[in-house]
Steps between C-alpha positions, in 0.01 A plus 500: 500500500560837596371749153680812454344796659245699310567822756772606731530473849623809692757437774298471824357188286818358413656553792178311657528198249851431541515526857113206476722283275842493705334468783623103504855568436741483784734828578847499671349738730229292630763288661371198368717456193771222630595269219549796248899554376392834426488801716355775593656782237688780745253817547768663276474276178161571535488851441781459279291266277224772481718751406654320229244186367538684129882394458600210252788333554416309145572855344810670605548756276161646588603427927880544466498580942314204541699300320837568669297488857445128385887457426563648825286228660652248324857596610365494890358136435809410338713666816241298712619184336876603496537610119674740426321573178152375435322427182093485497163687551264511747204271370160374582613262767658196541364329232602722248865513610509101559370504095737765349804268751407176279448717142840598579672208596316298160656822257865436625482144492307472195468103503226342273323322814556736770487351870548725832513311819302633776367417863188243555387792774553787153255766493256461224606742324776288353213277364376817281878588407537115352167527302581798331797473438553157410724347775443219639528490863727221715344454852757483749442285855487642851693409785287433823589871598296556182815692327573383186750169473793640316635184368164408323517828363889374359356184399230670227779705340471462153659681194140606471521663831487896421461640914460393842246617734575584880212585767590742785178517667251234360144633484344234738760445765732764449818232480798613345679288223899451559561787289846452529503165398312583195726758416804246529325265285450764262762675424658084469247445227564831291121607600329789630345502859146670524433568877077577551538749806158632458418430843835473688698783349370750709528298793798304491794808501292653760490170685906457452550887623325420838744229570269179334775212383355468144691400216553719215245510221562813231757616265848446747459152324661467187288259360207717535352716221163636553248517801145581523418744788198691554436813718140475483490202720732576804702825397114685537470654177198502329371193308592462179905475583677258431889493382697293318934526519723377249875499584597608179361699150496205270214348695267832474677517098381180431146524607436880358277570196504824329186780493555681270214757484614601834576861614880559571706284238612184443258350824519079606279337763594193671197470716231295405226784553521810266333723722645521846360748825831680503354667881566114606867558449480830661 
């Protein structure tokens, strides 16, 4: 166990120590980073996280400009995903915005046994989101394709059922659910479609712009109502950024908690994290 140091180290020798214990870590600029979703932050973010690492996003009274730069990129990922106005933060990553997705589909329903059905191929992040909050999670088959099989999904409906989860870019293979489908089934059922684009949504309206036949996955379906997307995996920003969209205000209203001894007013956080780099969001 390392004991807390009796003297300081000046920087050559921190510099010197860091540089002796990273030495095993992979960098994307090695070139020998493949299976990473993450990228490479763009030489800009980087200076632009330098130049701003003091800003909290957590307190926006105190960072006022860094809080509307965060709307702002909320609004673009919401344009992204064909909404014409967004509702969310820029989080920690996908996790985060898959949890806050489920908090806010168990408020609205607010059943005694809440159930969300979700994916066999989910990200485990959903397996946090049902042990905190409570829900029990309904595992969905797979077709062959490995997408999910819509009419199991139907078939584990219950009134119990608060949400229903959608992948558009599954962490192993990258298959995307028949997000329109889901979004059918969905808006039959009287239930709100969460669609986990952490890894696809900055790939798939690119993909569709250069002429790729792919179905739609985002907000032009009715039936969907929030999406996880994160820019720190292909959209190059720097790591943590994640985002979470909600198509409309009651979802962020029903999962925000008031702080009060907060600069600026009347303040309410929906994220899970108090604290948030607001030069992330920059």
């Amino acid at each position: 166990m390392t004991a807390f140091p009796e003297r300081g180290m000046d920087e050559d020798e921190v510099l010197g120590e860091l540089e002796r214990l990273l030495n095993d870590d992979l960098t994307f600029d090695s070139g020998k980073i493949l299976g990473s979703m993450c990228t490479y932050p763009h030489p800009l973010a980087q200076k632009i996280i330098c130049l701003y690492m003091d800003r909290n996003l957590g307190d926006p009274g105190l960072h006022v400009g860094s809080r509307k730069i965060e709307e702002e990129a909320v609004q673009m990922l919401g344009d992204l995903l064909h909404l014409n106005r967004a509702y969310g933060n820029i989080v920690s990553g996908g996790t985060e915005a898959n949890i806050l997705a489920v908090r806010a589909f168990r408020n609205i329903a607010d059943v005694e046994n809440p159930e969300l059905i979700l994916p066999e191929s989910a990200h485990f992040s959903f397996l946090k989101a049902g042990e905190m909050l409570k829900v029990k999670l309904v595992w969905a088959e797979l077709n062959e394709d490995y997408s999910v099989n819509v009419k199991d999904v139907e078939n584990k409906i219950t009134d119990n059922t608060v949400g229903i989860v959608g992948i558009a870019g599954t962490t192993g293979l990258g298959v995307v659910d028949d997000i329109p489908a889901l979004s059918d089934l969905a808006q039959d059922y009287g239930l709100p479609l969460h669609v986990d684009a952490a890894f696809g949504g900055f790939v798939i309206p690119f993909a569709k712009a250069l002429g790729y036949d792919l179905p739609d996955f985002d907000f032009r379906l009715k039936g969907v109502q929030s999406i996880t997307i994160d820019p720190h995996k292909m959209g190059m920003a720097p790591i943590p950024a994640g985002g979470i969209i909600f198509r409309k205000k009651k979802f962020i209203e029903v999962i925000s908690v008031p702080a009060p001894y907060l600069a600026g007013g009347q303040i309410f956080q929906a994220t899970i994290t108090g604290t948030r780099p607001g030069a992330n969001a920059i």
